[in-house]
Structures are given as C-alpha cells and as structure tokens.
C-alpha positions as CSV (number, residue, x, y, z in Angstrom):
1,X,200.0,181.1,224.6
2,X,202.1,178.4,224.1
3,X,204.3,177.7,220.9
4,X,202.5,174.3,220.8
5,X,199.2,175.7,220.5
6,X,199.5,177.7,217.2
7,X,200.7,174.5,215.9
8,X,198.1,172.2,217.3
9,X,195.7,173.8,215.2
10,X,197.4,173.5,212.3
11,X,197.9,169.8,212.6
12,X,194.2,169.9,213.4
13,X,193.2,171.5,210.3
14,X,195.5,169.7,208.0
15,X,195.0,166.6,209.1
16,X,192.1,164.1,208.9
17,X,191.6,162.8,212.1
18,X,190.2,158.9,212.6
19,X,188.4,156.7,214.4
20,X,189.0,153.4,214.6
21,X,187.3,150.3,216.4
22,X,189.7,147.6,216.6
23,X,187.9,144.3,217.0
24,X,188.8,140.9,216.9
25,X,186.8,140.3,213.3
26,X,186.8,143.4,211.7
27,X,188.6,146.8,211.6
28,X,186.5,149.7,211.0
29,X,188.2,153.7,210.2
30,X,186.2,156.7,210.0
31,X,188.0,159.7,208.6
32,X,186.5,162.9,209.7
33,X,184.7,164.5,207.1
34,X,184.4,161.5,204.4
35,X,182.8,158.5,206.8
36,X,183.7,155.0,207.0
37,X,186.8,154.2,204.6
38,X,187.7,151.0,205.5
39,X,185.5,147.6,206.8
40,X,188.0,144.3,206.9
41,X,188.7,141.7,209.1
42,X,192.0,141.7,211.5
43,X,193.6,139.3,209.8
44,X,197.9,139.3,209.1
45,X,199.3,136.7,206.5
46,X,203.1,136.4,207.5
47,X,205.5,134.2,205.8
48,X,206.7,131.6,208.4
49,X,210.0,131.8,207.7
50,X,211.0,135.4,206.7
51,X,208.7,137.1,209.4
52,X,207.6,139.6,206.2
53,X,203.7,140.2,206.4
54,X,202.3,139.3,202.7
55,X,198.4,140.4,203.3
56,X,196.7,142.3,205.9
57,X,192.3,142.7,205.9
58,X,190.4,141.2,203.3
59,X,193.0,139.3,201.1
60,X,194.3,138.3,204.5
61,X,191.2,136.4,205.1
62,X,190.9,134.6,202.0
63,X,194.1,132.8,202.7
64,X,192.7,131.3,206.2
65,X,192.6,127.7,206.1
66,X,194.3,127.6,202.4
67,X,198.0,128.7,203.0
68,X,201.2,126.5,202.8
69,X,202.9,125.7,205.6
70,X,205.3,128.5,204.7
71,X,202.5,131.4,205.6
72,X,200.0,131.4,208.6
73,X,197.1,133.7,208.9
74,X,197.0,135.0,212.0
75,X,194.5,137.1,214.3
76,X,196.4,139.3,216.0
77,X,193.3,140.1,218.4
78,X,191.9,137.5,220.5
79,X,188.9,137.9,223.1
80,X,189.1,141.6,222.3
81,X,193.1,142.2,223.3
82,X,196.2,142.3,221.9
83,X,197.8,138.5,221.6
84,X,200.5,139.9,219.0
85,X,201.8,143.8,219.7
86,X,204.2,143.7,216.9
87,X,201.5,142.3,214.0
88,X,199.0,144.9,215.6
89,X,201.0,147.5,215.4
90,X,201.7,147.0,211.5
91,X,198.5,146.3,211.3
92,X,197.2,149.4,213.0
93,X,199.5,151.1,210.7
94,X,198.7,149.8,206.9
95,X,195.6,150.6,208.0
96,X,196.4,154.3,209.3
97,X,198.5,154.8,206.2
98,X,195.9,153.6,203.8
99,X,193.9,156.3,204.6
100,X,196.1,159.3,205.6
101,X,198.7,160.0,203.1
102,X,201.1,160.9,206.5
103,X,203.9,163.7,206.6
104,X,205.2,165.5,209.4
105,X,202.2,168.2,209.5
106,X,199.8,165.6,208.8
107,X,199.7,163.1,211.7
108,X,196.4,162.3,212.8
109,X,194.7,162.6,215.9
110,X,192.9,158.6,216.7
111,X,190.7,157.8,219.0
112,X,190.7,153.6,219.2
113,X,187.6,151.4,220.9
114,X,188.6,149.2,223.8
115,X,187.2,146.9,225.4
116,X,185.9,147.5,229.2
117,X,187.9,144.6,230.7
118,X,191.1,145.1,229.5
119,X,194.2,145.8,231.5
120,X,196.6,149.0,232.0
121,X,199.1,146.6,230.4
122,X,196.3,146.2,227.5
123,X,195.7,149.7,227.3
124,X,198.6,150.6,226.9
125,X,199.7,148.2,224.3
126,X,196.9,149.7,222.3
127,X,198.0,153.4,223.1
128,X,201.7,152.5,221.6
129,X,200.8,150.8,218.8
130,X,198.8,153.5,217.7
131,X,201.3,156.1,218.1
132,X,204.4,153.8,216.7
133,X,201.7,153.7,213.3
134,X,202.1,157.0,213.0
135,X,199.6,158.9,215.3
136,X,200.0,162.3,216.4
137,X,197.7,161.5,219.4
138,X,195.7,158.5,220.8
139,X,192.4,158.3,222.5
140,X,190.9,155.4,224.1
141,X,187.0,155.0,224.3
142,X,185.7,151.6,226.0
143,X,183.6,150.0,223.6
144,X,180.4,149.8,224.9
145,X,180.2,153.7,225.7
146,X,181.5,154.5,222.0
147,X,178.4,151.8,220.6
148,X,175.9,153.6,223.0
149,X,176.9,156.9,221.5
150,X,177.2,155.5,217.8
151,X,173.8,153.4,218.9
152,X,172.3,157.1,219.2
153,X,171.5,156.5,223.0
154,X,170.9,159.7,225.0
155,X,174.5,158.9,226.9
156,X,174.7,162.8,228.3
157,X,171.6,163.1,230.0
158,X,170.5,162.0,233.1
159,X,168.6,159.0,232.2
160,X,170.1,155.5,232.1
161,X,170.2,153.6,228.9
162,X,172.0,150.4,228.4
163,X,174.0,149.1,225.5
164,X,175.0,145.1,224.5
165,X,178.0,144.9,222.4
166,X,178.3,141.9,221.2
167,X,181.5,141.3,219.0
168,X,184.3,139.1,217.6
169,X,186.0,138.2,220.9
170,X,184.0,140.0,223.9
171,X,180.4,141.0,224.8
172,X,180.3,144.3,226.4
173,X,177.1,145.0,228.6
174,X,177.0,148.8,230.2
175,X,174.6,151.1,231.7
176,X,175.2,154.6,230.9
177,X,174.4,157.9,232.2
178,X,175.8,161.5,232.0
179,X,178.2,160.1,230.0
180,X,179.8,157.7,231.9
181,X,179.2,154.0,232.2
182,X,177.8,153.4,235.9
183,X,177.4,149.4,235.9
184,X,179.7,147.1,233.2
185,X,180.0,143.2,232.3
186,X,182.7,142.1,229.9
187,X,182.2,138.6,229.0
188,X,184.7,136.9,226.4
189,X,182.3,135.0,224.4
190,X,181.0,136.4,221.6
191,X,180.7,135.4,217.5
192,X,184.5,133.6,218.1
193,X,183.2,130.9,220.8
194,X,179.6,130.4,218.6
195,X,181.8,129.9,215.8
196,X,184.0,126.9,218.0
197,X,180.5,126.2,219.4
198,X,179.7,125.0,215.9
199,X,182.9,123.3,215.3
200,X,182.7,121.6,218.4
201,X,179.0,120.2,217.3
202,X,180.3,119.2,214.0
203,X,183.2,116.9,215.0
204,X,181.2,115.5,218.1
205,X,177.8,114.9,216.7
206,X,178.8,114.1,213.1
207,X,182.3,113.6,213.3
208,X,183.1,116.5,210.9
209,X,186.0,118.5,210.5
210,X,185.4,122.0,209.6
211,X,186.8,125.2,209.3
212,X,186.3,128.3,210.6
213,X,185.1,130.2,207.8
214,X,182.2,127.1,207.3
215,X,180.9,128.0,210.9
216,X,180.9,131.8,210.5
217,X,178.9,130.8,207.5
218,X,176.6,128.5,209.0
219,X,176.2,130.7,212.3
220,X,175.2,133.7,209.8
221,X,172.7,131.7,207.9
222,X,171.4,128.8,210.4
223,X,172.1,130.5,213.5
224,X,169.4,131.8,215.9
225,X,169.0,131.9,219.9
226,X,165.1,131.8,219.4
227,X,162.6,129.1,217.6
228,X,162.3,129.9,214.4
229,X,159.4,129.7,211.6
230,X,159.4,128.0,209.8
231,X,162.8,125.9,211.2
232,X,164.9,125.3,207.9
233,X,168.1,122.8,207.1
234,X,171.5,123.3,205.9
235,X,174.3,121.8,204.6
236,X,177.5,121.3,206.6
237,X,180.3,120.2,204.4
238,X,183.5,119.0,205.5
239,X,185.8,116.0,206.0
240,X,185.0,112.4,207.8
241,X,187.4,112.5,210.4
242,X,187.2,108.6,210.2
243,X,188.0,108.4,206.6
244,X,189.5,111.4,206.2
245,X,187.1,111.8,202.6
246,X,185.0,114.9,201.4
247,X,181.4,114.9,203.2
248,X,178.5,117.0,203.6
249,X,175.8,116.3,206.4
250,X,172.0,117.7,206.1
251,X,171.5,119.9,209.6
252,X,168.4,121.7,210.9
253,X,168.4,125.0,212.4
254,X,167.1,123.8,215.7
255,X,170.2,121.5,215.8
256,X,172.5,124.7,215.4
257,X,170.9,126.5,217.4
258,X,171.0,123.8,220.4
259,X,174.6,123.9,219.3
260,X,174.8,127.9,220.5
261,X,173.1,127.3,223.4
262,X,176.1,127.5,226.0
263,X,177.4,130.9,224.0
264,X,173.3,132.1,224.4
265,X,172.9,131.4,227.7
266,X,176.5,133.1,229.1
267,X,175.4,136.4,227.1
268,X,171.9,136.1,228.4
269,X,173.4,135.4,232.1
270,X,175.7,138.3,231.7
271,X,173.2,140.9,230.7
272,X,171.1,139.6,233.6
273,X,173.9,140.2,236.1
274,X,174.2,143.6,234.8
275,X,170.8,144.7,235.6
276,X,170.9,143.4,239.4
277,X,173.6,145.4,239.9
278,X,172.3,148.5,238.7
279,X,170.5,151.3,240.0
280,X,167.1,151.0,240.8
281,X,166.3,154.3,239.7
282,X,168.2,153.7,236.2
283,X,166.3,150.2,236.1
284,X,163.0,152.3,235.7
285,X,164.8,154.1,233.1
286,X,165.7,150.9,231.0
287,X,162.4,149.3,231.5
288,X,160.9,152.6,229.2
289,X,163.8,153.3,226.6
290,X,164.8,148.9,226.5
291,X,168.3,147.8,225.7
292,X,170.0,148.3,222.5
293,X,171.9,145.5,220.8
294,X,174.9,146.3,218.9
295,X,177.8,144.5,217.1
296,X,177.6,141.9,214.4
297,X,176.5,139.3,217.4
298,X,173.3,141.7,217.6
299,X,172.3,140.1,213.9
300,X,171.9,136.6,215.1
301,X,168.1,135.9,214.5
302,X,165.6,135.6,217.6
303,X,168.3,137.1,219.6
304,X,166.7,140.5,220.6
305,X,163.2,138.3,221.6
306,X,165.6,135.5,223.5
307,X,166.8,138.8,225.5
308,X,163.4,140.0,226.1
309,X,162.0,137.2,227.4
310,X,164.7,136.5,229.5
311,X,165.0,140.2,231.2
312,X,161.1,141.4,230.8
313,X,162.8,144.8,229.1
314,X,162.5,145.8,225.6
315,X,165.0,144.7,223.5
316,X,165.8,146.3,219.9
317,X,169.0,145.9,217.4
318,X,170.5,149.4,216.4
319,X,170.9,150.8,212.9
320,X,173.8,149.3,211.6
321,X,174.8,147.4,214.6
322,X,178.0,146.3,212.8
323,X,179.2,150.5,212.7
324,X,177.8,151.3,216.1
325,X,181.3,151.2,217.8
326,X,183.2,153.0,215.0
327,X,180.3,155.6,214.4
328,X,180.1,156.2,218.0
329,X,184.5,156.8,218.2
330,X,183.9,159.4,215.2
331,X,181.3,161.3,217.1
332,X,183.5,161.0,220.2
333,X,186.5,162.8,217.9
334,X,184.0,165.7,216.0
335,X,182.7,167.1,219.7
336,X,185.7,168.1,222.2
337,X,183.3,168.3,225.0
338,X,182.8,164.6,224.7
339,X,186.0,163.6,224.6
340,X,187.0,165.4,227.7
341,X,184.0,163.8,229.4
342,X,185.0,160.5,228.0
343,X,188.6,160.8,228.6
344,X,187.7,161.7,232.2
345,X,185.3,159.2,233.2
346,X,187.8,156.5,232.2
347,X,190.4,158.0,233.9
348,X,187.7,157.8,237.2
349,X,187.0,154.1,236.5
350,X,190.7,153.4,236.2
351,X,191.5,155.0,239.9
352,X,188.4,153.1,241.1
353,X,189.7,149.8,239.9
C-alpha cells in the first residue's frame, strides 16, 4: 500500500466533495451530503481600472447594464468555454470557498460539466482553474452525459436514450448507451442567441434599444417555439433609438416567437442531424423511451411539441431541467464505478477525435 492511499481516504472523509456545472448563465454546486448550495449566474463585476473583482453571482448581475464606466460586468463564459481564464478561475474559486471552508486536509475532490465540443486547450483550462481554486482533484463530465444521468435516463444499460441540453451558450444533443455517449451535436445557440434574437427584433422592427436583462425577461414570459392559446401581448420597454427618449411598444407573442425562429429552427435541425446519424438499433430504442429536454432552454413553452412534431419521437422536459446537469455531476461523484466509466469513455472519445 501506498503512503498516499491512507491519506486519500482521509481527505475523502474530511472533505465535502462538489459538483459543479459551470454554464454560461448560471453556476450550480452540489456538496455531497447537503444538495445544491449554490444557484447564481456567472457573472464578475471588476473595477476597470484597479483590475479588483467587486461582485461575483447574483449581486454581480444586478449591476449588468447599470455600472459606471469604472466597473464592467463581465461573463467570463461565452458559448459554453472559457473567454476569461483568470476571472474563471476566481470565480471558480469564491465559489469553491463559499462552500468548503478549505485547509490543507480539506481539499475537495470536483467534478466540473463541460461541454462536448470543447477543445483539449478548453479542457484544460477548465481542469487548472479548478485546481488553482483550491481543488484537491478535478473531474470532467461532458454535459450532456452528466444531464442524461441527473435527467434519470437509464445511461448504463444497453438501451439508447437521448438527452437535449439546452443551456446559456451551447445546446448539447447525445445519444447514450452503456454509459457512454455514442452519437453528439454541440451547437452554440442556446438562451444567449434567443436573447440577441430578441434584441435584434426590437431595434430592427421597432427601433428599440434594449438590454439584455429585458429580453431574458421577455423570452421567459413571451417566448414559445409553438402556437400558443390563447396568443397574449407584452410590453417591451426601452429607448427610441431615433430620439433617444423612454418608450414602451405593445408586442404579441406570435411576434416573439417569429423573432426565435432562426434559434428554433438551428436546435430543431441539430437534434435532427443527431438522429440520422445514430444507430438504427438505438433509433428503435428512442422512438419507445422519447427524448428528454433538459436545461433552462428546455422551459421555453411549446418547445417539447415543436420537437415532436418535427422528429415524430416523444418529447418530455425532465424534473428540474434547470439541475439536471449539476444533479447528474453529484451522482457521477457519490458512485466510483461511474466515474471510472465516465472518465474512461471521455478519454476514448478524446483518442478518437
């Protein structure tokens, strides 16, 4: 036995290991044994000039659209990678250290979501940042097997089942079976582009200027990818971009949902292009068990029936699509056969690549 083994364990039983899903909207930890501790957006307020980071999560977000031109909020994820190492790794770490009060015999073991399309370079990025916040050891899971798991999908047996993650910055679509993912399709627009689908509609159709936060808003409560009854209106408040004055324009949800159209219709196109591609034996397995929706994209209204119209399969959202990812990471860290099986099969799909 190894002196490093006797020591592992008790670093496994002092400390409280976590997963975390790092998207490009929200953060989510899990600490072992007392659930999901922390739910805030991946947002960094940094003071321009000083480089100092005044706000990270929730207070973070507020400031969006409302800071000085000393302090930007930043998103130090975009389209589901790393744009900003240094801000993700401090990040990563307020985030570690909020939860784990750290010393030397406390370090936690982490296992971290990534997307499926990212890079070694990406990867790795990931991998350090974790470690440089104070990890004792980091485990990657791609996202769309660790929402498949957390979606409660039988991932380990020999039955295909097929997850959409639809997130922040990426839409992850897999097929899974005996616990690896045999077909993927990571397509970078998600909730981000629907929310500059809105802009976009605002400014050309209306010539409205509005902020981010308005079209999250208006994407939450207006949004939908399929007729709706009965259709409603809403306001969408901004300002004139001719006379640069307050103004608020009356919009019908059919409008903002002709607005999400392109955003629809790549999703739709990308979950299509994952079933041709798949085996037909696993096909005949997806047509009985249907495709689960997960991620906060999985709550835009008519989605699901959009999806099953378009692919003739059964299409249901998951429990608490918005946890599926970081529930699925926790599971991946409570069972050690899993994460070998994991581990392994992305170490497979990396050599293949």
């Amino acid at each position: 036995m190894s002196f490093l083994s006797p020591l592992n364990g008790i670093f496994g039983f002092l400390s409280h290991d976590i997963a975390i899903d790092l998207g490009t909207a929200n953060t989510l930890v899990m600490v072992r044994g007392k659930g999901i501790v922390i739910n805030e957006p991946s947002v960094v307020a940094i003071d321009r000039i000083t480089k100092k980071i005044l706000a990270i999560g929730e207070e973070a977000k507020r400031m969006v659209g409302r800071t000085p031109a000393s302090i930007i909020a930043v998103r130090p994820l975009r389209d589901g990678v790393i744009s900003d190492f240094e801000v993700t790794e401090k990040m990563l770490s307020y985030f570690i250290r909020a939860v784990h009060e750290r010393t030397f015999l406390t370090q936690p073991r982490v296992v971290i979501g990534i997307p499926s399309g990212v890079t070694e370079v990406e990867k790795r990025a990931v991998h350090d940042a974790a470690l440089n916040a104070g990890a004792r050891a980091c485990y990657l899971v791609e996202e769309p097997m660790a929402a498949a798991i957390g979606s409660g999908l039988p991932v380990m047996e020999a039955a295909g089942c097929m997850i959409v993650d639809i997130g922040g910055g990426t839409t992850e679509v897999a097929v899974v079976s005996l616990g690896g993912i045999v077909v993927s399709t990571s397509i970078r627009v998600a909730g981000d582009e629907m929310d500059q689908d809105i802009i976009a509609y605002a400014r050309q159709v209306h010539n409205l200027l509005i902020g981010e936060r308005t079209a999250e808003e208006i994407k939450q409560n207006a949004g939908s990818a399929a007729p709706l009854d009965p259709e409603e209106a809403v306001m969408l408040r901004g300002r004139d971009l001719a006379t640069g004055l307050p103004k608020a324009v009356e919009v019908s949800t059919v409008e903002i949902r002709d607005a999400l159209a392109g955003s629809i219709s790549a999703i739709v196109e990308g979950v299509r292009s994952s079933i041709e591609v798949t085996p037909p034996e696993l096909v005949s397995d997806l047509m009985a068990h249907g495709i689960a929706l997960a991620g906060g994209g999985a709550m835009l209204s008519g989605l699901d029936r959009r999806l099953s119209q378009e692919t003739r399969f059964p299409v249901y959202v998951a429990e608490d699509p918005l946890l599926c990812v970081v529930r699925g990471a926790g599971e991946v860290l409570e069972e050690q056969a899993m994460l070998s099986k994991v581990q392994s099969q992305l170490a497979t799909r990396r050599g293949k690549r």
